[in-house]
MILUMLO-160165 format. One record per atom (N, C-alpha, C, CB): z, y, x; residue in three letters. Coordinates in steps of 0.02 Angstrom, whole numbers, padded with zeros to 5 digits, always signed. Each point is the difference from the previous one (the first is absolute). Glycine has a CB too. Layout:
ZYXALA
...
// end
This chain:
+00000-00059+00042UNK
+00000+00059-00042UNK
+00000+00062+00044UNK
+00060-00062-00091UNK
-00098+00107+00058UNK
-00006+00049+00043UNK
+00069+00063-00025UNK
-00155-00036+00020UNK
+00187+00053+00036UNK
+00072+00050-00005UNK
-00020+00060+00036UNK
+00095-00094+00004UNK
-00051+00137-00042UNK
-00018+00072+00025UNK
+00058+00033+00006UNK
-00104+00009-00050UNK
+00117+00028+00079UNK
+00060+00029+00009UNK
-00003+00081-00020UNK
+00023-00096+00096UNK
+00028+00101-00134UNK
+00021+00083-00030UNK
-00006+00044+00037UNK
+00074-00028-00057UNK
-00061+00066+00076UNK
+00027+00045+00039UNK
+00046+00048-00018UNK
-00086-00023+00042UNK
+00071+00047-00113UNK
+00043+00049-00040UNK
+00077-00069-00030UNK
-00143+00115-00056UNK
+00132-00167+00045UNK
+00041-00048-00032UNK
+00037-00029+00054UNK
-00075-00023-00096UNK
+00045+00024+00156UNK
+00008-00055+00062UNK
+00020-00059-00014UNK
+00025+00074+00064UNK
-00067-00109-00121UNK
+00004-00073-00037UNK
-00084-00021+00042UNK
+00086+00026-00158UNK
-00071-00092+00133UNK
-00076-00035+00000UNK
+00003-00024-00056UNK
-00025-00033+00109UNK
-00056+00032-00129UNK
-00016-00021-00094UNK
-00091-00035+00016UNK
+00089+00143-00093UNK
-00105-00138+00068UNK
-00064-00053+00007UNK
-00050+00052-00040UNK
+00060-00144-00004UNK
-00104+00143+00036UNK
-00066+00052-00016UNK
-00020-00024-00078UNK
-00058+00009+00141UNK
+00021+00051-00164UNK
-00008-00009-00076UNK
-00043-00041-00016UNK
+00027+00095-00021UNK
-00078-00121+00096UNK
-00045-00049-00022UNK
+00015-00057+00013UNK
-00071+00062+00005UNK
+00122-00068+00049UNK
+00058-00086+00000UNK
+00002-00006-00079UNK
+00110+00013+00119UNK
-00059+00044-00130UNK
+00012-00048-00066UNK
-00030-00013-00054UNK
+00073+00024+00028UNK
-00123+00018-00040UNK
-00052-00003-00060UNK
-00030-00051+00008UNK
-00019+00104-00017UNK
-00014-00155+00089UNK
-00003-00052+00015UNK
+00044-00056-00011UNK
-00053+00065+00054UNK
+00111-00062-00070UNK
+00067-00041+00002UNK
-00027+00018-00093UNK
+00123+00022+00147UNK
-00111+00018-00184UNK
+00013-00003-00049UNK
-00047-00028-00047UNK
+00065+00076+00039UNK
-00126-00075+00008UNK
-00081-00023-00030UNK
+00019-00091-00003UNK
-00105+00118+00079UNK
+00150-00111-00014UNK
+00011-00098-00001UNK
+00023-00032-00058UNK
+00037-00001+00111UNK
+00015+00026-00137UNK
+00065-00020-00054UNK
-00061-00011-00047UNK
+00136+00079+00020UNK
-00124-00151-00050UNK
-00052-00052-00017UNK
+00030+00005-00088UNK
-00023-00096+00141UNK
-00008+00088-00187UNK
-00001+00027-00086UNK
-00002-00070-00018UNK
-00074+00126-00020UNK
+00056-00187+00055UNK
-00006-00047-00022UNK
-00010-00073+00045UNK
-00031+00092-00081UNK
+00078-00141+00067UNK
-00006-00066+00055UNK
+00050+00002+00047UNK
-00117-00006-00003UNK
+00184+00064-00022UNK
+00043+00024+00046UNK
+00036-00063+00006UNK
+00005+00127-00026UNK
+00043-00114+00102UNK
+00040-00092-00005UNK
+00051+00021-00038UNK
-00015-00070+00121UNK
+00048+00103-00190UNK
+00047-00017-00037UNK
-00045-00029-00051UNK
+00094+00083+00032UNK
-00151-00061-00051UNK
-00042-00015-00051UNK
-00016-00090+00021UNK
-00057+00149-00020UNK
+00035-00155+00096UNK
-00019-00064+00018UNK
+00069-00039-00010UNK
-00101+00035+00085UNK
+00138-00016-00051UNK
+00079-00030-00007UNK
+00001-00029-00091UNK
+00073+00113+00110UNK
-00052-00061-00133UNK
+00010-00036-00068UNK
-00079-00047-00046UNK
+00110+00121-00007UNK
-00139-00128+00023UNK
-00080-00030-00010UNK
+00021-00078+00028UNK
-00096+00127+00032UNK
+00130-00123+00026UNK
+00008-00062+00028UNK
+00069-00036-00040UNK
-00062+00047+00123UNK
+00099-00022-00120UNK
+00064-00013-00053UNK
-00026-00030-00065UNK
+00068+00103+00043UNK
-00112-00086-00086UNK
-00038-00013-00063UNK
-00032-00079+00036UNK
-00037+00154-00059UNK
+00006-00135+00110UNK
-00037-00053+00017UNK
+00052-00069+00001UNK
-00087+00087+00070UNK
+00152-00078-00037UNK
+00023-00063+00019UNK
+00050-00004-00057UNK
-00021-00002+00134UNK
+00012+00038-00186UNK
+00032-00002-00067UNK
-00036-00037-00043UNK
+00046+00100+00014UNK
-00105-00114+00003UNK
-00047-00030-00041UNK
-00037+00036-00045UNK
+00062-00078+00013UNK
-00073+00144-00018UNK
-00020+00046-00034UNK
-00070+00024+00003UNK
+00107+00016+00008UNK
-00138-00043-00022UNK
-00083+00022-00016UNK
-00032+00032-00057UNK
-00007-00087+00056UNK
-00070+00106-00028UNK
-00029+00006-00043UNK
+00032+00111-00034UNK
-00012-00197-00014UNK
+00040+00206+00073UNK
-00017+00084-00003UNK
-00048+00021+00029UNK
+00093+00022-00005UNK
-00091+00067-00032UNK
-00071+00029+00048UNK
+00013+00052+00027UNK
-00081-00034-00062UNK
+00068+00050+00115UNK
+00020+00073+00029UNK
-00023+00064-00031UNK
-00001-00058+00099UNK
+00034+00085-00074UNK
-00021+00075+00004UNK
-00048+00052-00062UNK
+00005-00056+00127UNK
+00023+00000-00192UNK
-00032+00026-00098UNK
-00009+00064+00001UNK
+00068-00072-00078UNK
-00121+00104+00098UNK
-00019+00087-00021UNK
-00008-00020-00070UNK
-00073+00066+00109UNK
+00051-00099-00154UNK
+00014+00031-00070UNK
+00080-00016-00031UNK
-00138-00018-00022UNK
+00170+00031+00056UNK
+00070-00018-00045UNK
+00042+00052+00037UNK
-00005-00142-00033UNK
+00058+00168+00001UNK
+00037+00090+00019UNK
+00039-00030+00071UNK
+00041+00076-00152UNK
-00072-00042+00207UNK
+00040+00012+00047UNK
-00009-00067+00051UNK
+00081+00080-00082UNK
-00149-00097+00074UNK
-00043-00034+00023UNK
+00060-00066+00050UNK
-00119+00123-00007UNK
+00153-00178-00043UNK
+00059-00015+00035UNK
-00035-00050+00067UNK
+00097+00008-00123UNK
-00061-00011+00164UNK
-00019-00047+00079UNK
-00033-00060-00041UNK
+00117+00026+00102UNK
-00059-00052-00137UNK
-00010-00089-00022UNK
+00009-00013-00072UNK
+00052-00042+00109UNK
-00117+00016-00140UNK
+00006+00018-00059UNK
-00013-00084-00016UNK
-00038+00149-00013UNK
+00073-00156-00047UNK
-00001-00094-00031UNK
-00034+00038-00080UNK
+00152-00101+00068UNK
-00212+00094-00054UNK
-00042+00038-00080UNK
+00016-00055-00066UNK
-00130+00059+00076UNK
+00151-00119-00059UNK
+00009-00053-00068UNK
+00056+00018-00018UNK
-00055-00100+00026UNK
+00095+00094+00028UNK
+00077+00024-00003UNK
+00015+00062-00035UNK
+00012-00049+00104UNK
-00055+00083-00093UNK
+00016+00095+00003UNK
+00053+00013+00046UNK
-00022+00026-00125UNK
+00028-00031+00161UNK
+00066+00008+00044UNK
-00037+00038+00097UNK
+00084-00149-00091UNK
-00041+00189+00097UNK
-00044+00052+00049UNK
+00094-00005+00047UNK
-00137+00114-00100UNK
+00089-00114+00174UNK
+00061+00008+00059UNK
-00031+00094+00023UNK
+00021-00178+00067UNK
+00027+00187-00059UNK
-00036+00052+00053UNK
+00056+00000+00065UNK
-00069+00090-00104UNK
+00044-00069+00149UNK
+00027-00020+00095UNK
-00009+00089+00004UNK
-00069-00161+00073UNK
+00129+00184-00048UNK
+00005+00070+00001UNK
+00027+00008+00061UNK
+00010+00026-00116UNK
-00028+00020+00159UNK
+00024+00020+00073UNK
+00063+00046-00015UNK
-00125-00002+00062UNK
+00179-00019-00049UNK
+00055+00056-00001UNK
-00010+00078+00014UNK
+00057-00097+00033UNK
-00066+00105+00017UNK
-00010+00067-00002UNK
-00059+00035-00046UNK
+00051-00019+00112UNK
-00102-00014-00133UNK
-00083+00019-00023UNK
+00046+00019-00069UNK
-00128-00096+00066UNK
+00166+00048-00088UNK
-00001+00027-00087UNK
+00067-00017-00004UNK
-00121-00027-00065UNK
+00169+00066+00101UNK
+00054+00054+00007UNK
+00061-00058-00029UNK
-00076+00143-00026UNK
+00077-00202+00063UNK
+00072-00057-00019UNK
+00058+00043+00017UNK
-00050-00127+00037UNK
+00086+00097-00080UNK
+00082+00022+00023UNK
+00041-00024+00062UNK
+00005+00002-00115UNK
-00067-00055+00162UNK
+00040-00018+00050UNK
+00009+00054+00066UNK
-00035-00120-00047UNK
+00068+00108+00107UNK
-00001+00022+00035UNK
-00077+00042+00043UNK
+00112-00083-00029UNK
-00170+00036+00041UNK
-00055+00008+00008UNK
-00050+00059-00047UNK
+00035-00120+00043UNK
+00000+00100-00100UNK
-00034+00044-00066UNK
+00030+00059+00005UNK
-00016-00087-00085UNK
+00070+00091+00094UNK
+00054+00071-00017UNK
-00023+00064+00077UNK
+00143-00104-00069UNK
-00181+00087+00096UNK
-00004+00026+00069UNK
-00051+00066+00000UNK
+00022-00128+00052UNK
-00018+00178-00040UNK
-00038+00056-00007UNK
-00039+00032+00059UNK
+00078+00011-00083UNK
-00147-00031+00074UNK
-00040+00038+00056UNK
+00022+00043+00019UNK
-00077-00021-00027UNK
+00076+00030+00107UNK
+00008+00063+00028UNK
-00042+00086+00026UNK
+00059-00114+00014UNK
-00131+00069-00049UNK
-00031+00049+00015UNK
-00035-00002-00083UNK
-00011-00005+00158UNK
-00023+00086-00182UNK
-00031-00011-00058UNK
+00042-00034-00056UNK
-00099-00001+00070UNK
+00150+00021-00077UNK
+00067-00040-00040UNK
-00020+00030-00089UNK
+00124+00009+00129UNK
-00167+00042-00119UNK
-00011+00001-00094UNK
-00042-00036-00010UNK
+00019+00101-00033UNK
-00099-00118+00097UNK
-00039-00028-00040UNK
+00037-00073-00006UNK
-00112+00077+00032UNK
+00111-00113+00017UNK
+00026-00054-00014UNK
+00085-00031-00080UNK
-00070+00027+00159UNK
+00106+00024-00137UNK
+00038-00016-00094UNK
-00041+00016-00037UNK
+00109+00027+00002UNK
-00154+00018-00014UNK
-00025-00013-00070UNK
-00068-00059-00011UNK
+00045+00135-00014UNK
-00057-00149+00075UNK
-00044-00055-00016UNK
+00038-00069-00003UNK
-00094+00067+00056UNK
+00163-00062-00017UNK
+00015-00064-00017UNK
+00039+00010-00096UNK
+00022-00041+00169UNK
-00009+00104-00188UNK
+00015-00005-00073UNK
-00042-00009-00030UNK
+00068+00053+00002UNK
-00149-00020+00017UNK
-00063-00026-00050UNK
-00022-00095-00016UNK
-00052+00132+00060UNK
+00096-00154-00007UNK
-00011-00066+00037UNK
+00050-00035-00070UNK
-00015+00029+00171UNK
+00072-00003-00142UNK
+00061-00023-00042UNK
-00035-00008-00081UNK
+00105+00074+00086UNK
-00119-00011-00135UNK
-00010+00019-00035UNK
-00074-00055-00040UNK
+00078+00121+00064UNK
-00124-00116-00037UNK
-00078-00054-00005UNK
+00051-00059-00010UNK
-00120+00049+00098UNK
+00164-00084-00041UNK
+00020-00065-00002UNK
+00029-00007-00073UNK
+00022-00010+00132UNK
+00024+00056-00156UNK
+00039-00002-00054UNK
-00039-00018-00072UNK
+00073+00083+00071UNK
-00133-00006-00055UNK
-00060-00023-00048UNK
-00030-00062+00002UNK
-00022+00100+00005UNK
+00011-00122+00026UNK
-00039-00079+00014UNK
+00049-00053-00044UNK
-00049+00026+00144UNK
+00090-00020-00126UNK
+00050-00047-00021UNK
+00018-00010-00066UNK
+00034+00021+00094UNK
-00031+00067-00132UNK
+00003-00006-00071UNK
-00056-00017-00035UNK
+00077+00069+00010UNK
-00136-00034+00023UNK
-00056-00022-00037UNK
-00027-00093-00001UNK
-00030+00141+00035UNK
+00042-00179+00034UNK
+00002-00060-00008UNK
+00038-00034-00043UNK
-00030+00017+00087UNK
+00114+00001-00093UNK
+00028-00023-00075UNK
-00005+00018-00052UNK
+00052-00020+00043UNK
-00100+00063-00068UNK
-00040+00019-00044UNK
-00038-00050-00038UNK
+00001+00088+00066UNK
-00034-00109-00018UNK
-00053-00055-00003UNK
+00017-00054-00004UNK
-00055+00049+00049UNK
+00086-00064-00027UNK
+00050-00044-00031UNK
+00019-00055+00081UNK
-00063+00004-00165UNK
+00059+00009+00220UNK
-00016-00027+00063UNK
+00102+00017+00027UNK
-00188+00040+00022UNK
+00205-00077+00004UNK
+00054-00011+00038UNK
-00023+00026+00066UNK
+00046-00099-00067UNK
+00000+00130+00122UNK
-00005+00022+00055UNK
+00055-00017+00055UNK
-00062+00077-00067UNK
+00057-00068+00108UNK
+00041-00005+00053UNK
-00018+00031+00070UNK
+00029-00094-00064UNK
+00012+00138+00100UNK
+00005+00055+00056UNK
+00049-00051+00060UNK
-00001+00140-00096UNK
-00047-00166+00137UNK
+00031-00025+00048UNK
+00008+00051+00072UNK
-00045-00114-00062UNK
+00079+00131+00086UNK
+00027+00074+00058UNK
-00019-00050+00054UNK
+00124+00089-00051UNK
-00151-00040+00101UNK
-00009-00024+00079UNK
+00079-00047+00037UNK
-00094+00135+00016UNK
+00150-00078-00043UNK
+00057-00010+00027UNK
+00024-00075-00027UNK
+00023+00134+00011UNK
-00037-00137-00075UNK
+00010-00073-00045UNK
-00025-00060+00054UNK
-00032+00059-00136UNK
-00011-00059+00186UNK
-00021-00062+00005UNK
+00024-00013+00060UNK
-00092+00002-00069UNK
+00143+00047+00103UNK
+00062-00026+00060UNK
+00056-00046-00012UNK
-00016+00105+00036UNK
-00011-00130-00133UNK
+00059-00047-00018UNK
-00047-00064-00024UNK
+00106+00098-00043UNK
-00176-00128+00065UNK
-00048-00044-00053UNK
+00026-00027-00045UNK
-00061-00024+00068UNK
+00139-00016-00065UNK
+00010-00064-00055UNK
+00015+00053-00052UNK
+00054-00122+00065UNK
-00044+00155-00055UNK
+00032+00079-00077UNK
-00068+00019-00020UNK
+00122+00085+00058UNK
-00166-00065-00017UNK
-00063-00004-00034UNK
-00053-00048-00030UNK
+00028+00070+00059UNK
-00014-00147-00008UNK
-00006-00025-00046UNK
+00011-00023-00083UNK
-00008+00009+00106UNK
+00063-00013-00100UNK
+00057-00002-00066UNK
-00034+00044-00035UNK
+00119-00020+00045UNK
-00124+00080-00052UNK
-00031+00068-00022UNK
-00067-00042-00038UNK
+00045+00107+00115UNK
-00080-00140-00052UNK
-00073+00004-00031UNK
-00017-00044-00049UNK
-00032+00035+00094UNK
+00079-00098-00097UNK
+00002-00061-00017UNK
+00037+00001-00064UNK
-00010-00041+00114UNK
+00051+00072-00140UNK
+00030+00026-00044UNK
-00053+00048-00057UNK
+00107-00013+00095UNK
-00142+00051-00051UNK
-00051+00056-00035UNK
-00053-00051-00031UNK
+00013+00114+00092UNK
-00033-00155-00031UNK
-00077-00032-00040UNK
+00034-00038-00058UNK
-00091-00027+00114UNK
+00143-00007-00107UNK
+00042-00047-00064UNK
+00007+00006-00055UNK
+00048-00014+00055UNK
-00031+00105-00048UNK
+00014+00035-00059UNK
-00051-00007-00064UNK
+00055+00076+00084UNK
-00041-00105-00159UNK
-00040-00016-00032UNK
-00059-00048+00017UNK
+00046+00095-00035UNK
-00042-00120+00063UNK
-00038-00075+00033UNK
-00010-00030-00067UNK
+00064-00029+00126UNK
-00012+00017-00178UNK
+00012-00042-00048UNK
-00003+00044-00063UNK
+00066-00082+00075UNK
-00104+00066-00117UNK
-00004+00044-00056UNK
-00015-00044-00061UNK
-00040+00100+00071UNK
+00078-00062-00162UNK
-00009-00047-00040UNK
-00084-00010-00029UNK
+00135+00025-00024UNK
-00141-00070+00033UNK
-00063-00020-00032UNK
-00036-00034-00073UNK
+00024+00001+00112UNK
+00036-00038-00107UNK
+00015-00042-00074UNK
+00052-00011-00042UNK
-00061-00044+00046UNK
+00093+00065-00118UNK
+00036-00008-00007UNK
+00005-00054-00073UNK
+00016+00108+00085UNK
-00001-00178-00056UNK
+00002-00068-00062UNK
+00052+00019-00052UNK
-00024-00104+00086UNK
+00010+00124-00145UNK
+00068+00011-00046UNK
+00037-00067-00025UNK
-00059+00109-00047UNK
+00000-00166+00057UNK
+00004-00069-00031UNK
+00036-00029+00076UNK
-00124-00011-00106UNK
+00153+00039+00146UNK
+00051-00036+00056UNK
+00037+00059+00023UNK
-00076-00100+00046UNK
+00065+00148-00063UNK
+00035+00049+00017UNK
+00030+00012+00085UNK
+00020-00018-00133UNK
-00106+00011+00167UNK
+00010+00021+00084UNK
-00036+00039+00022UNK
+00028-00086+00028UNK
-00016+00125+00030UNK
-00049+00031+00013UNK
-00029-00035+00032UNK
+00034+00085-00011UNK
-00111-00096+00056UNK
-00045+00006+00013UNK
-00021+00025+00083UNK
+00010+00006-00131UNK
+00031-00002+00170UNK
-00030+00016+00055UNK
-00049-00015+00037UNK
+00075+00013-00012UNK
-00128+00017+00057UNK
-00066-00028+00033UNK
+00017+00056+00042UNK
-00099-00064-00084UNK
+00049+00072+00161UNK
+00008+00046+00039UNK
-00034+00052-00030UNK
+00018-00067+00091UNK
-00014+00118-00060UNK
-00030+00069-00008UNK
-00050+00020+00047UNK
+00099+00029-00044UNK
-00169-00015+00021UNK
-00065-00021+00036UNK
+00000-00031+00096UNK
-00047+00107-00104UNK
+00065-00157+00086UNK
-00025-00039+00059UNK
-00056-00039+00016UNK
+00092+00003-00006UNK
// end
């Protein structure tokens, strides 16, 4: 990386085109929390999602379309977690960055209502979340479960319900 030194600050900071280069890197998609939890699904036995749904609000990472059920993999700091990582405030350009991470915050929120709208279940898995996997597992395994089983038939002449899976 290329460093430059102040003279009025007598700091060193990294030229505006280091980092605009650095910032061009930070990847929107295939990130390893996104890969991380993808693989978790995988050895969960969990198939048959699709990435990255531009027609559905807030375009979630991992989407189960039979299911209706949407993950989204969120970078702590990108869309403003309450963890330590998230809570941390640029030091340089400190308005643009809060209000984009509140515009950030704000879209996610929308996404979320408008997906339970629709009638789709969600789930927000945090970067920081996956320094614990078996908790996220648990998390994920629990989520896909949810309503797995639904009534389908109801015999009045035996008086049972009816269970079958829910599109498998």
């Amino acid at each position: 990386a290329q460093i430059c030194y102040d003279r009025d600050t007598k700091s060193m900071s990294e030229s505006r085109e280091t980092r605009s280069r650095i910032m061009r890197a930070v990847r929107g998609a295939d990130t390893a929390p996104e890969i991380a939890v993808r693989r978790m699904l995988q050895s969960l036995g969990l198939s048959g999602y699709r990435l990255r749904r531009k027609d559905l609000p807030g375009s979630p990472d991992i989407a189960f379309i039979g299911r209706r059920k949407a993950i989204f993999v969120h970078g702590c700091f990108w869309h403003g977690h309450d963890c330590a990582r998230g809570a941390r405030v640029p030091k340089s350009n400190q308005e643009y960055w809060l209000a984009k991470i509140s515009r950030n915050r704000e879209r996610d929120l929308a996404s979320l209502l408008t997906l339970n709208a629709m009638g789709w279940d969600s789930i927000t898995v945090w970067e920081c979340e996956l320094r614990d996997p078996t908790s996220v597992e648990f998390r994920l395994k629990n989520f896909h479960l949810k309503n797995l089983f639904h009534l389908i038939e109801l015999n009045p002449k035996h008086l049972y319900y009816k269970l079958q899976p829910f599109d498998l």
